[in-house]
mmCIF file as Biopython writes it, N, C-alpha, C and O atoms, coordinates in Angstrom:
data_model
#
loop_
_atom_site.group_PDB
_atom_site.id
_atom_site.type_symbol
_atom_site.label_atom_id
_atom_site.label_alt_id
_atom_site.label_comp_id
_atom_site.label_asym_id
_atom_site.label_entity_id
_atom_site.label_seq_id
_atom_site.pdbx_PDB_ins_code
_atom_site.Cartn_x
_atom_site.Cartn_y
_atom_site.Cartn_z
_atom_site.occupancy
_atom_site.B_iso_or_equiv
_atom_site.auth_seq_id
_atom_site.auth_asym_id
_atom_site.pdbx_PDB_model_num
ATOM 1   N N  . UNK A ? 1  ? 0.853   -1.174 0.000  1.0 0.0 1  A 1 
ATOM 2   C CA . UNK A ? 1  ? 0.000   0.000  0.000  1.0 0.0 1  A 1 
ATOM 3   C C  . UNK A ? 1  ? 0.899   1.238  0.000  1.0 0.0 1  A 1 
ATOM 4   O O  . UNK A ? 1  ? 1.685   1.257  0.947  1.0 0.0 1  A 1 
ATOM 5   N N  . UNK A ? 2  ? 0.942   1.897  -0.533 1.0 0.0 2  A 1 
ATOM 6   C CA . UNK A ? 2  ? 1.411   3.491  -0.684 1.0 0.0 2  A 1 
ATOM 7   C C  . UNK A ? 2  ? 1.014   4.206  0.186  1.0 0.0 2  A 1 
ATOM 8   O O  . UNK A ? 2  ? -0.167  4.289  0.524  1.0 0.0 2  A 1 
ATOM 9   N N  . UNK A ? 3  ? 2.263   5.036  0.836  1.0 0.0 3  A 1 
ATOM 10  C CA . UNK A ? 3  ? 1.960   5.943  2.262  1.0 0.0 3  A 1 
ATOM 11  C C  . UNK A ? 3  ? 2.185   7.480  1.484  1.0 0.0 3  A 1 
ATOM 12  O O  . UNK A ? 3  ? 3.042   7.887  0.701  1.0 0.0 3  A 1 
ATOM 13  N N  . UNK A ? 4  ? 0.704   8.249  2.247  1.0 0.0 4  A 1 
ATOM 14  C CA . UNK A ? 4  ? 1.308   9.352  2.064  1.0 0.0 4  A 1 
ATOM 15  C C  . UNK A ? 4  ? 1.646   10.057 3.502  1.0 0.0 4  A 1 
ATOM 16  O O  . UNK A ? 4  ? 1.401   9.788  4.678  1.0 0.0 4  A 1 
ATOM 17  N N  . UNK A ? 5  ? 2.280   11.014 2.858  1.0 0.0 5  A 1 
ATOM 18  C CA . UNK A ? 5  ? 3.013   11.999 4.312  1.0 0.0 5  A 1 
ATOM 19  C C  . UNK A ? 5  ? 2.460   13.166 4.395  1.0 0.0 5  A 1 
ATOM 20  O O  . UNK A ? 5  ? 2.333   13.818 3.358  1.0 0.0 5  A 1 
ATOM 21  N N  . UNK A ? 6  ? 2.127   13.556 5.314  1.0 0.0 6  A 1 
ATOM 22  C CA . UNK A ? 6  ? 1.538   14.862 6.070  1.0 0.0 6  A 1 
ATOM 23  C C  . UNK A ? 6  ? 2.001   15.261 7.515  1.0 0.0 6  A 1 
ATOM 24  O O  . UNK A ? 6  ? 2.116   14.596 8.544  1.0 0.0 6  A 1 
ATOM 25  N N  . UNK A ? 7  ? 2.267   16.822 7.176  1.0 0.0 7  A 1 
ATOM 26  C CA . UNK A ? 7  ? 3.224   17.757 8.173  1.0 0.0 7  A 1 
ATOM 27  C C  . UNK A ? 7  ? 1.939   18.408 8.932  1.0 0.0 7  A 1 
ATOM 28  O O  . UNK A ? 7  ? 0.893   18.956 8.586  1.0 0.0 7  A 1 
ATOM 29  N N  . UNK A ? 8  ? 2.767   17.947 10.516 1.0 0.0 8  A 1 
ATOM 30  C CA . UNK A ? 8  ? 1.910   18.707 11.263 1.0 0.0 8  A 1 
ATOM 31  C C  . UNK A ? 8  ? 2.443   19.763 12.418 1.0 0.0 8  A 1 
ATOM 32  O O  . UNK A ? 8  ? 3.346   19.376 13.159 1.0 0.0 8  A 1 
ATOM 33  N N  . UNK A ? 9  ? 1.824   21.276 12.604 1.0 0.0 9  A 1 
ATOM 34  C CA . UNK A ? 9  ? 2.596   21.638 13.211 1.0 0.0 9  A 1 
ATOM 35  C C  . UNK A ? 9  ? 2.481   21.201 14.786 1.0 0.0 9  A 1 
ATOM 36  O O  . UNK A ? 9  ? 1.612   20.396 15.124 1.0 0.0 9  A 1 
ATOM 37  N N  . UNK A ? 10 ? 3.430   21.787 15.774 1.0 0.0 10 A 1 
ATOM 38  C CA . UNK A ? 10 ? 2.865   21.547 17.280 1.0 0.0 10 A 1 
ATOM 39  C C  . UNK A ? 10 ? 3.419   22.667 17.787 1.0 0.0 10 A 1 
ATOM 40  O O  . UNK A ? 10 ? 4.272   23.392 17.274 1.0 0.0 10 A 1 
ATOM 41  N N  . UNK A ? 11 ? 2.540   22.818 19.477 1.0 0.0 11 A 1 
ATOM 42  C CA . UNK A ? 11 ? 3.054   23.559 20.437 1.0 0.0 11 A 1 
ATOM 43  C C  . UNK A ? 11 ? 4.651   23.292 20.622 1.0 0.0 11 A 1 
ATOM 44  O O  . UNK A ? 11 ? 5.250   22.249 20.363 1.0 0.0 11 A 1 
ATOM 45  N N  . UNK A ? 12 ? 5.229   24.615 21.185 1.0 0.0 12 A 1 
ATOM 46  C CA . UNK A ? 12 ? 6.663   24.175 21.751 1.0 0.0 12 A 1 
ATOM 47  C C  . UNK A ? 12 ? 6.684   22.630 22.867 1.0 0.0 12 A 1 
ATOM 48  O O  . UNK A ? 12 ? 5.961   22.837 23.842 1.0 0.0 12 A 1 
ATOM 49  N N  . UNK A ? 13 ? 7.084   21.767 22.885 1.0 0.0 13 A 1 
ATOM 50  C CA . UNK A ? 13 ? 7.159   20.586 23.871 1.0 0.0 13 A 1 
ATOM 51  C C  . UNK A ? 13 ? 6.448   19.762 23.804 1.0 0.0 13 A 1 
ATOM 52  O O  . UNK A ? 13 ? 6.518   18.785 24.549 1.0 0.0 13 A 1 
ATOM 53  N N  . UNK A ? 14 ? 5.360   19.938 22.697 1.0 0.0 14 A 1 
ATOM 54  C CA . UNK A ? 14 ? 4.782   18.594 22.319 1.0 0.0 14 A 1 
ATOM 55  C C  . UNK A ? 14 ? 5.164   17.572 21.725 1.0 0.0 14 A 1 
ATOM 56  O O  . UNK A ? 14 ? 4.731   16.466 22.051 1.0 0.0 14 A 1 
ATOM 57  N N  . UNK A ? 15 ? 6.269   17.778 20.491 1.0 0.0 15 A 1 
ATOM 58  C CA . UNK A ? 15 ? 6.907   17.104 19.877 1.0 0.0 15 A 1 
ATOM 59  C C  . UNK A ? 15 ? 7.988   16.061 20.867 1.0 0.0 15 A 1 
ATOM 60  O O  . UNK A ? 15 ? 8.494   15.053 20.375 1.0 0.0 15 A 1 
ATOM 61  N N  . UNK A ? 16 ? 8.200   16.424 22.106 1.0 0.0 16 A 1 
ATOM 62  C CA . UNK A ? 16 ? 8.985   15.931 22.662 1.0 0.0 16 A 1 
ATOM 63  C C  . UNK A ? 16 ? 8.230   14.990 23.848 1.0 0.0 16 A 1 
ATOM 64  O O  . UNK A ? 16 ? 8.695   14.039 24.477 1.0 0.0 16 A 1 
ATOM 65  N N  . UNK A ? 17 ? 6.790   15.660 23.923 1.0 0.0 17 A 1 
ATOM 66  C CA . UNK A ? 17 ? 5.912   14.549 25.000 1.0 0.0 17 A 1 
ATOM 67  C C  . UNK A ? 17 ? 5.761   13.247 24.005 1.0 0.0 17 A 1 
ATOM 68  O O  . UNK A ? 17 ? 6.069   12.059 24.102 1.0 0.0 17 A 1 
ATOM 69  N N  . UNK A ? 18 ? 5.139   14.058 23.003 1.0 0.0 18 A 1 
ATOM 70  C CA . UNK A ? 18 ? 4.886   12.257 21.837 1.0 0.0 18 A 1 
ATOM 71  C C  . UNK A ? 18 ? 5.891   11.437 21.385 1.0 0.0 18 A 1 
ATOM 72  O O  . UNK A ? 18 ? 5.668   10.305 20.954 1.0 0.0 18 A 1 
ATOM 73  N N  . UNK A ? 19 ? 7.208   12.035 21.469 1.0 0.0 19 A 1 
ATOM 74  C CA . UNK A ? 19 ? 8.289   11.294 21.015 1.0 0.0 19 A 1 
ATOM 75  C C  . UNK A ? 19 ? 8.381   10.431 23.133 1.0 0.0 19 A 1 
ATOM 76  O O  . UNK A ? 19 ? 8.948   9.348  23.284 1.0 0.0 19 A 1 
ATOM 77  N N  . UNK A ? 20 ? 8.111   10.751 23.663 1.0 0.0 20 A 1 
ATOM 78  C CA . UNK A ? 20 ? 8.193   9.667  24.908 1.0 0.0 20 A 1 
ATOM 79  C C  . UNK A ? 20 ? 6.996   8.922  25.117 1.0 0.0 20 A 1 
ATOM 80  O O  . UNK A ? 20 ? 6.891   7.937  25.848 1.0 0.0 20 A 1 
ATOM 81  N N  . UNK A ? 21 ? 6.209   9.386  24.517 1.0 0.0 21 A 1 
ATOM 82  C CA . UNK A ? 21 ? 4.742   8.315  24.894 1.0 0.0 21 A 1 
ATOM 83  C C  . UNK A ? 21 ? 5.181   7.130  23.556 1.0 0.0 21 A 1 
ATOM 84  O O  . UNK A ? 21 ? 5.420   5.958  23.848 1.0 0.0 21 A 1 
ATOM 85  N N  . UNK A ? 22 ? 5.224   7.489  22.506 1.0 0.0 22 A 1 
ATOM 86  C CA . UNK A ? 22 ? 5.511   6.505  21.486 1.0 0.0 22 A 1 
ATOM 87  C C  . UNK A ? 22 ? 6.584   5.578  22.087 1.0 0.0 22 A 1 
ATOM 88  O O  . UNK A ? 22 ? 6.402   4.361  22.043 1.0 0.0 22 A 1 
ATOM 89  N N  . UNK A ? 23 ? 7.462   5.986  22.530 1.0 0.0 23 A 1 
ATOM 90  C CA . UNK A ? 23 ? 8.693   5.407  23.088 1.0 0.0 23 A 1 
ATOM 91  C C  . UNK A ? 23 ? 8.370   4.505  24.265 1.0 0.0 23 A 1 
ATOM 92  O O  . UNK A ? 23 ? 8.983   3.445  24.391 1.0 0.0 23 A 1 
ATOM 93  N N  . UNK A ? 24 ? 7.441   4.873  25.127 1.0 0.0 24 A 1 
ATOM 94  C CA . UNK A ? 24 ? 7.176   3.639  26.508 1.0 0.0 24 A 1 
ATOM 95  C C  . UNK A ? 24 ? 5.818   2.905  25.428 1.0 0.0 24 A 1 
ATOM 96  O O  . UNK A ? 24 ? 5.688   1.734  25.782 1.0 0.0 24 A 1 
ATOM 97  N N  . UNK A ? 25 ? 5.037   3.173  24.521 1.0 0.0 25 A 1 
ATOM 98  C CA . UNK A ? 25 ? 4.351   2.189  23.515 1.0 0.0 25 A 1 
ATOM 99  C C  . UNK A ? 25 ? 5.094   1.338  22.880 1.0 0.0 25 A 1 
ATOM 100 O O  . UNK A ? 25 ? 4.690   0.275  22.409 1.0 0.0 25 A 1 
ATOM 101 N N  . UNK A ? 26 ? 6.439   1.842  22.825 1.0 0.0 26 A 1 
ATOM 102 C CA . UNK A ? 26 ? 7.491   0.653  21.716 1.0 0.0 26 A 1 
ATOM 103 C C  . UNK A ? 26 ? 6.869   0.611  20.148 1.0 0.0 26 A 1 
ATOM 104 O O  . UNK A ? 26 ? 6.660   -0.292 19.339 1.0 0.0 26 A 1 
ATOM 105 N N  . UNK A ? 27 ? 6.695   1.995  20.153 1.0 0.0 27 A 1 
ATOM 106 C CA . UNK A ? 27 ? 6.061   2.725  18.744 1.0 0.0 27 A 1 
ATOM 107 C C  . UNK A ? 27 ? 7.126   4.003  18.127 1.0 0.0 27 A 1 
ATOM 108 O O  . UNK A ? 27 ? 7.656   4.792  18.909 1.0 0.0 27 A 1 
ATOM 109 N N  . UNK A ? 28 ? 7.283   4.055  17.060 1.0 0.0 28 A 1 
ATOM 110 C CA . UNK A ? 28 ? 8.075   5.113  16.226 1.0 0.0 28 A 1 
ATOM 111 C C  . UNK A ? 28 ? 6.533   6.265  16.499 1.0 0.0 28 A 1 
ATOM 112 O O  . UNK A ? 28 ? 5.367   6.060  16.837 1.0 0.0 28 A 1 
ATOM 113 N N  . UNK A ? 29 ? 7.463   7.661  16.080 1.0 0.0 29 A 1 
ATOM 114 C CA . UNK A ? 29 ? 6.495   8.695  16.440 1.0 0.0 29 A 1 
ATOM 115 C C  . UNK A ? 29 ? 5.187   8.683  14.888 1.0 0.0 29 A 1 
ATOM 116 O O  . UNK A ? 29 ? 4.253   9.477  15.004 1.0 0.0 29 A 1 
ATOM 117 N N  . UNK A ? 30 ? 5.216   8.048  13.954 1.0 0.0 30 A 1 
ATOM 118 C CA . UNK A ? 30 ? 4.705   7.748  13.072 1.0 0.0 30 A 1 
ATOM 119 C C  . UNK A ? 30 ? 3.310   7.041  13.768 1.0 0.0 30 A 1 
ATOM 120 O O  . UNK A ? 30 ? 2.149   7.237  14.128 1.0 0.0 30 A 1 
ATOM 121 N N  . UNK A ? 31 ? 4.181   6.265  13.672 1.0 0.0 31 A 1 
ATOM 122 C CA . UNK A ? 31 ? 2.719   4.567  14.219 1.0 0.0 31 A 1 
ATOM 123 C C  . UNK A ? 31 ? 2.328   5.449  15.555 1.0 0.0 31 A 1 
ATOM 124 O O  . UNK A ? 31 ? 1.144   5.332  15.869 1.0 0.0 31 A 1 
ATOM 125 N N  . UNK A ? 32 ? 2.879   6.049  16.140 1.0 0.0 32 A 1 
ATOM 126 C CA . UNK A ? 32 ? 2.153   6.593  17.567 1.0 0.0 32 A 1 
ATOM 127 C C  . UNK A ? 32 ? 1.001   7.149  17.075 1.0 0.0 32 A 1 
ATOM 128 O O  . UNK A ? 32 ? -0.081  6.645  17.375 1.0 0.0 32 A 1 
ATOM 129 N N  . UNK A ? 33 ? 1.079   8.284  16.237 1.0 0.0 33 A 1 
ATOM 130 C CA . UNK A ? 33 ? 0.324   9.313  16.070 1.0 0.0 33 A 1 
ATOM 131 C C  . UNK A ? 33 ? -0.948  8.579  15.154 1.0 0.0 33 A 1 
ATOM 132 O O  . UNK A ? 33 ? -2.077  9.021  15.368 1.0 0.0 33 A 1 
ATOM 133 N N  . UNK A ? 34 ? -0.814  7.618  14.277 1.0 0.0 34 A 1 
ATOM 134 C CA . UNK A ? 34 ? -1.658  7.154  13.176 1.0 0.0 34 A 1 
ATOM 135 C C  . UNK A ? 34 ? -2.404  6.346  13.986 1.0 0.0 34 A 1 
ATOM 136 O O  . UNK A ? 34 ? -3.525  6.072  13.559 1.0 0.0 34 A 1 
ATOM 137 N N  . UNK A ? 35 ? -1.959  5.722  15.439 1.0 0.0 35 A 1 
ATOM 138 C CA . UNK A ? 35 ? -2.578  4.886  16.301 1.0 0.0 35 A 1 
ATOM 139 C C  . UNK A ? 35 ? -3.541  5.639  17.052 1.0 0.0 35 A 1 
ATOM 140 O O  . UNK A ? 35 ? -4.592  5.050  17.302 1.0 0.0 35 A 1 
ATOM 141 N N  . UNK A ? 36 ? -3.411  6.788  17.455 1.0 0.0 36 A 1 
ATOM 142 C CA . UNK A ? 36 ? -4.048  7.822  18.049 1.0 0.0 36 A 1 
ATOM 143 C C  . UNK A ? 36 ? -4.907  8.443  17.421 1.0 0.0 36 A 1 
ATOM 144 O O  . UNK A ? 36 ? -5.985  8.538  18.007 1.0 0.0 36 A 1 
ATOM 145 N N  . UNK A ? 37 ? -4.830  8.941  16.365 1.0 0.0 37 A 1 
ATOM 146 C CA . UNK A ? 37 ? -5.554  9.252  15.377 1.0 0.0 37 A 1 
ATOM 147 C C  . UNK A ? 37 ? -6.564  8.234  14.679 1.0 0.0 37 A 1 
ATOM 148 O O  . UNK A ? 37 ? -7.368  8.731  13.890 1.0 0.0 37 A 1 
ATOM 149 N N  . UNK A ? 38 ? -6.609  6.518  14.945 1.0 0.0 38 A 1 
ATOM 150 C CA . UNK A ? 38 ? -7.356  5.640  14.369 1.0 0.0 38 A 1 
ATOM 151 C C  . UNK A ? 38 ? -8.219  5.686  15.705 1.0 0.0 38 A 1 
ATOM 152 O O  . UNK A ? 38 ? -9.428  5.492  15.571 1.0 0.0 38 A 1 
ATOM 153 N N  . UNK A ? 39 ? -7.681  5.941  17.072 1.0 0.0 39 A 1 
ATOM 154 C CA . UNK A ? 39 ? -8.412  5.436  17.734 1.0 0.0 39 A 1 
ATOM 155 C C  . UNK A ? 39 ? -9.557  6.475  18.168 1.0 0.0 39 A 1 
ATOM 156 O O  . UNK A ? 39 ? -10.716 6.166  18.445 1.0 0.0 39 A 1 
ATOM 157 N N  . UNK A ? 40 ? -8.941  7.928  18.173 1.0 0.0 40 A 1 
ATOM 158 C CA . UNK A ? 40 ? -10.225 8.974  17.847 1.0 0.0 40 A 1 
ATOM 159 C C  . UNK A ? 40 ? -10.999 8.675  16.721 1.0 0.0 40 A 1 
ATOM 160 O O  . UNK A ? 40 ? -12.108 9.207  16.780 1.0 0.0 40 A 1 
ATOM 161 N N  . UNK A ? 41 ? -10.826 8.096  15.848 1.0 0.0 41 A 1 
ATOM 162 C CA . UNK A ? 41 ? -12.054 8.312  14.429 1.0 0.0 41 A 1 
ATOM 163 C C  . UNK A ? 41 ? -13.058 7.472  14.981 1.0 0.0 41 A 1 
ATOM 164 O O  . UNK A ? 41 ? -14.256 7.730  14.864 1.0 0.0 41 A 1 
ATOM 165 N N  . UNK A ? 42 ? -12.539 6.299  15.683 1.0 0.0 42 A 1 
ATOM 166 C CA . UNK A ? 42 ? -13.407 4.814  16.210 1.0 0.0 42 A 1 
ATOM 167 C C  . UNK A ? 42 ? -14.251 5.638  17.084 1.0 0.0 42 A 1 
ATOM 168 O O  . UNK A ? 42 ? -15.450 5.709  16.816 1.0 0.0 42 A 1 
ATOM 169 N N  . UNK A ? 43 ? -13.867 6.150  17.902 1.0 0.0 43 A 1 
ATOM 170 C CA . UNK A ? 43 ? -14.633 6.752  19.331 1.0 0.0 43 A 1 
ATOM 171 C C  . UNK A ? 43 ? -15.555 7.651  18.819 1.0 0.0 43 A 1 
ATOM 172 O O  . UNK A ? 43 ? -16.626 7.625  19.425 1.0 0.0 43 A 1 
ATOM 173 N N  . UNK A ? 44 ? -15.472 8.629  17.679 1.0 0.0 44 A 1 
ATOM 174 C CA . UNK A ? 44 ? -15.830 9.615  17.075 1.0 0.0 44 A 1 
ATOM 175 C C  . UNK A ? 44 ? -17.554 8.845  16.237 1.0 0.0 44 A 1 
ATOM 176 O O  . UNK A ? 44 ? -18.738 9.076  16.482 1.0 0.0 44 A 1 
ATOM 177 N N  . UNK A ? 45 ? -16.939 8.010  15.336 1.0 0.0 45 A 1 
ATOM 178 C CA . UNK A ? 45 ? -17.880 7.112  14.685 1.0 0.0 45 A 1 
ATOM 179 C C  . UNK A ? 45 ? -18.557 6.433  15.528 1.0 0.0 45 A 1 
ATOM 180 O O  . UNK A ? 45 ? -19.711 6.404  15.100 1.0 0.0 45 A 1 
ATOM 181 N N  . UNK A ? 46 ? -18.452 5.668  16.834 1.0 0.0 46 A 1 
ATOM 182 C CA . UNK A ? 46 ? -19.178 4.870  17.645 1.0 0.0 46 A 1 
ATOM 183 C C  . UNK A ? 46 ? -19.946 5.732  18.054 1.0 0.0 46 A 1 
ATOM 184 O O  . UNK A ? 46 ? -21.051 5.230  18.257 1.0 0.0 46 A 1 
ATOM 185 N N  . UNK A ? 47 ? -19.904 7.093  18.344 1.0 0.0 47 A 1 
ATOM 186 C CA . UNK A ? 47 ? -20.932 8.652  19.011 1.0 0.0 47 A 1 
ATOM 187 C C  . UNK A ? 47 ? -21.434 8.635  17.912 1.0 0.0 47 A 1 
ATOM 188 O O  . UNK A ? 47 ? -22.443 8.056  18.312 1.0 0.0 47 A 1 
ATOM 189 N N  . UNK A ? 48 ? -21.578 8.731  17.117 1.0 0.0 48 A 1 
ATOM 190 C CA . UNK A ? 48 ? -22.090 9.590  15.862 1.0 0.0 48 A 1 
ATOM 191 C C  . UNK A ? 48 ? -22.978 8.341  15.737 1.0 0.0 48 A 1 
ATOM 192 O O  . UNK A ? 48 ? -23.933 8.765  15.085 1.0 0.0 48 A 1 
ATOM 193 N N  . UNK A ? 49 ? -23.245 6.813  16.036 1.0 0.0 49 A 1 
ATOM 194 C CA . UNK A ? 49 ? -23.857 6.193  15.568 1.0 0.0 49 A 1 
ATOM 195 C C  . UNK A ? 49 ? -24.703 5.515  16.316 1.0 0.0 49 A 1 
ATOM 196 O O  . UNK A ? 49 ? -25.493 4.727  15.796 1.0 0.0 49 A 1 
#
């Protein structure tokens, strides 16, 4: 499957909280964020329905 890439900005020190939460997940800051982001759409869609 073909990945695309998208830039996101952040607060000063956020970049550095998610780079340690990914890190005690035993997740790259990639898979952190796409994991986080799948799991709001789920929560989002389960309300909505």
């Amino acid at each position: 499957m073909a990945k695309t890439r998208i830039s996101i900005s952040l607060e000063q020190g956020q970049d550095e909280r998610i780079r340690q939460h990914a890190e005690r997940a035993g997740m790259g800051v990639s898979e952190y964020l796409v994991h986080a982001a799948t799991r709001q759409m789920a929560e989002s869609d389960a309300i909505e329905e």
